[in-house]
C-alpha positions, 0 to 999 in steps of 0.5 A: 687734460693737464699741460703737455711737455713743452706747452707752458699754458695758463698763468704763471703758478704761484707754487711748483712741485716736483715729485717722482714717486707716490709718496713724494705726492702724497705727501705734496697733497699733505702739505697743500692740504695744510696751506691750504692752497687748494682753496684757492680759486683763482686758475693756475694760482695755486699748486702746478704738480710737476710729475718727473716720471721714472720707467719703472711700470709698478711706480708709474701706475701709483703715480697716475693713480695719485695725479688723479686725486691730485687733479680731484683737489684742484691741483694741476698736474703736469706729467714729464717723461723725464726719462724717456731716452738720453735727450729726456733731460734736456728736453724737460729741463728747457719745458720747465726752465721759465715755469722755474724762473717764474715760481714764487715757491718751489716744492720737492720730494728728493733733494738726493735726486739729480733732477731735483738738483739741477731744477733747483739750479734754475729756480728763483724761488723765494721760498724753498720747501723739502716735503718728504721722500720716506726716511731719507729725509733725516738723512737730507736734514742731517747731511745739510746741518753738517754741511755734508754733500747730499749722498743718500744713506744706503750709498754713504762710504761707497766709492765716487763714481766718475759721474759723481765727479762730474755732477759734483758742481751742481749738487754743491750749488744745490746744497747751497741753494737749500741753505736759508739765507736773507732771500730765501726760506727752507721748509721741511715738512715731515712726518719723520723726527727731526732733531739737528734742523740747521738754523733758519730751516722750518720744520712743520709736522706732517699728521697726515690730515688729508689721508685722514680726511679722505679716506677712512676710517677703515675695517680692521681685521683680526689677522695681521698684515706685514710690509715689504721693503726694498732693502735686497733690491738695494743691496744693503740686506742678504736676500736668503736672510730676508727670506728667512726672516719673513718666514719666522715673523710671518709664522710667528705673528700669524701674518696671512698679507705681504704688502710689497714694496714697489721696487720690489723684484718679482723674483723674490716676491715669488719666492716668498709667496712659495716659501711662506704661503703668503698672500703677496698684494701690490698695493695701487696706491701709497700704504698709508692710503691702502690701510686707511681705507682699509681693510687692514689687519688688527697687526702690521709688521714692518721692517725699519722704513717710512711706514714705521713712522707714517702709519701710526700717524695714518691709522690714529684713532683706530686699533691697528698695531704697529710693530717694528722688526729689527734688522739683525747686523748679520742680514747686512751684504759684504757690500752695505754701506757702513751707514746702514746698520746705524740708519736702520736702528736708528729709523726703528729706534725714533719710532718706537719712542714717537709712536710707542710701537711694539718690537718683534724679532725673528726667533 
C-alpha cells in the first residue's frame, strides 16, 4: 500500500508529482517513461505520485484506475482526499509540506489550479516541470509569456470573484515561481503545439512512447466512433446546438459510439443516447488508452479538444482517422468567454496543420 495522508514514510523522493485528473497522470507516466526514472532502483529514489483526488465519482474511478499502472512502473503513489471536507486543505497541505521543501524536482498537471498553486508556494525545488492538463497548456504557456495571470481560458474576461481577490497573492507567487531564473529550470512536456514558450522554459515533445509501449496495436473497425466534450458543462456551448450537431455528425459520418467525456452530465448523455441512437461508452481509462488498446473505429470525430492532438500521436502506425468538428460561433451561450471561439478554432486549427487531420462540419 502507498503512504497514507499524514505518514511521510520511506526516503525523501527525488521527484514529486502532483495530478488531479487521469490525463494529468498519464502523461506524468509519459514524462517518467521518457526520463526514464522508472528505472531506477534504489526505493523512493525516483518518482513519489501525489494524487490530489476530486469528488467527482467518473474521475476518481479513472484515477484509481491509472495509480495502478502507475504502481506497475515502479512508481509510488500516494492518494490525498484533497477535497474531503473544508479542512482537506489544510490537512493535506501540512502532510505534504516537508516532502515539498525536500523534492529536488517538482511535476505538475495544472498550473490553473489553486492547490497547485499553493503547493508550488512551498516548494524548494530546483527544477520545475509543467506536463500537460489537455489544451489548457497552450493557454498556461501563452499567459506566462505575456506575463498574464494564470486564469484558465473558457474563464478569461469573465468578472473577478471576491475569491479570486483574495487568492490573487499566491497565483502571483506562482507565476512567479514558474518563471525560470539562475536557481530554477521550467519544463513543459507537451504533446500540444507550443510556439511563444518565454525565454529559458523547455519545451519537450510528448509522443506518447509509453501508451505506445503498453498497449496495442489495436483492431480497427470499419464504423466510426465520436468523442464527447464537456464544453455544455462548462457553459461555453448551448446544449440544444450541441445536441443537434451530434446528431447531424453522427448520421452523416455513420458514427455508431459516443465516448463521453468524464465531466459529462448524465442528463445529457441520456439525451443524446435517446435522440441519436447512439451507443454511449464511459471509457475506465484515458481515450488515448481506450483506443490504443482497441477496438476503435477506422473514424473518430472529435470536437476541438486534447484528443485532436493526442490521438494521432496515440494511434500512429495504425489506419485510424481522425477529423476535427469545428465549433460554429452560433453554439456559443450569451455567457461564453469572448475567448472561446478563438481557443476552439485555434485548438482544431494547430492540428490539422500537425496531424493533417480531416475537417467535418454538421450540414
Amino acid at each position: 500500500m502507498s503512504p497514507r495522508a499524514g505518514k511521510n514514510t520511506g526516503p525523501t523522493p527525488h521527484t514529486l508529482a502532483f495530478v488531479e485528473s487521469p490525463v494529468q497522470l498519464l502523461n506524468v507516466l509519459e514524462w517518467a517513461h521518457s526520463r526514464r526514472l522508472h528505472g531506477r532502483r534504489e526505493p523512493g529514489a525516483g518518482l513519489t505520485l501525489v494524487v490530489l483526488s476530486p469528488n467527482d465519482p467518473m474521475t476518481r474511478g479513472q484515477l484509481r484506475r491509472m495509480a495502478e499502472l502507475a504502481r506497475r512502473e515502479g512508481h509510488t503513489v500516494r492518494w490525498e482526499e484533497a477535497r474531503d471536507g473544508a479542512t482537506a486543505p489544510f490537512r493535506t497541505v501540512g502532510s505534504l509540506s516537508g516532502l515539498l521543501r525536500r523534492a529536488e524536482r517538482m511535476v505538475m498537471g495544472d498550473p490553473f489550479s489553486r492547490y497547485v498553486q499553493l503547493l508550488l508556494t512551498l516548494t524548494r525545488a530546483s527544477e520545475l516541470v509543467v506536463v500537460d492538463d489537455g489544451t489548457a497548456t497552450m493557454e498556461f504557456v501563452g499567459q506566462l509569456a505575456r506575463g498574464e495571470r494564470l486564469v484558465r481560458w473558457h474563464r478569461k474576461g469573465g468578472r473577478t470573484s471576491p475569491r479570486d481577490l483574495l487568492f490573487a497573492p499566491v497565483s502571483g507567487a506562482a507565476r512567479r515561481r514558474l518563471t525560470p531564473g539562475p536557481e530554477r529550470s521550467v519544463e513543459v512536456f507537451s504533446a500540444m503545439p507550443i510556439t511563444d514558450a518565454p525565454d529559458g522554459v523547455a519545451v519537450t515533445a510528448n509522443r506518447f512512447v509509453w501508451t505506445r509501449d503498453r498497449f496495442g496495436p489495436p483492431r480497427v473497425t470499419k464504423g466510426a466512433d465520436m468523442v464527447g466534450t464537456s464544453l455544455v458543462e462548462t457553459g461555453v456551448v448551448d446544449a440544444d446546438r450541441y445536441a443537434d450537431a451530434v446528431r447531424t455528425l453522427a448520421g452523416a459520418h455513420g458514427v455508431t459510439r459516443y465516448f463521453a467525456h468524464r465531466r459529462e452530465s448524465a442528463e445529457k448523455l441520456h439525451r443524446l443516447a435517446v435522440e441519436t441512437g447512439l451507443q454511449v461508452v464511459r471509457p475506465d481509462l484515458p481515450l488515448e488508452l481506450i483506443a490504443r488498446r482497441g477496438p476503435i473505429g477506422g473514424t473518430v470525430l472529435s470536437f476541438p479538444s486534447t484528443v485532436v492532438h493526442t490521438l494521432p500521436l496515440a494511434l500512429t502506425g495504425t489506419d485510424v482517422r481522425v477529423t476535427v468538428c469545428d465549433i460554429d460561433p452560433a453554439w456559443l451561450t450569451a455567457g461564453a468567454s469572448p475567448r472561446a471561439q478563438g481557443f476552439l478554432a485555434g485548438v482544431a486549427g494547430t492540428a490539422r496543420a500537425a496531424h493533417g487531420l480531416a475537417a467535418a462540419n454538421p450540414a
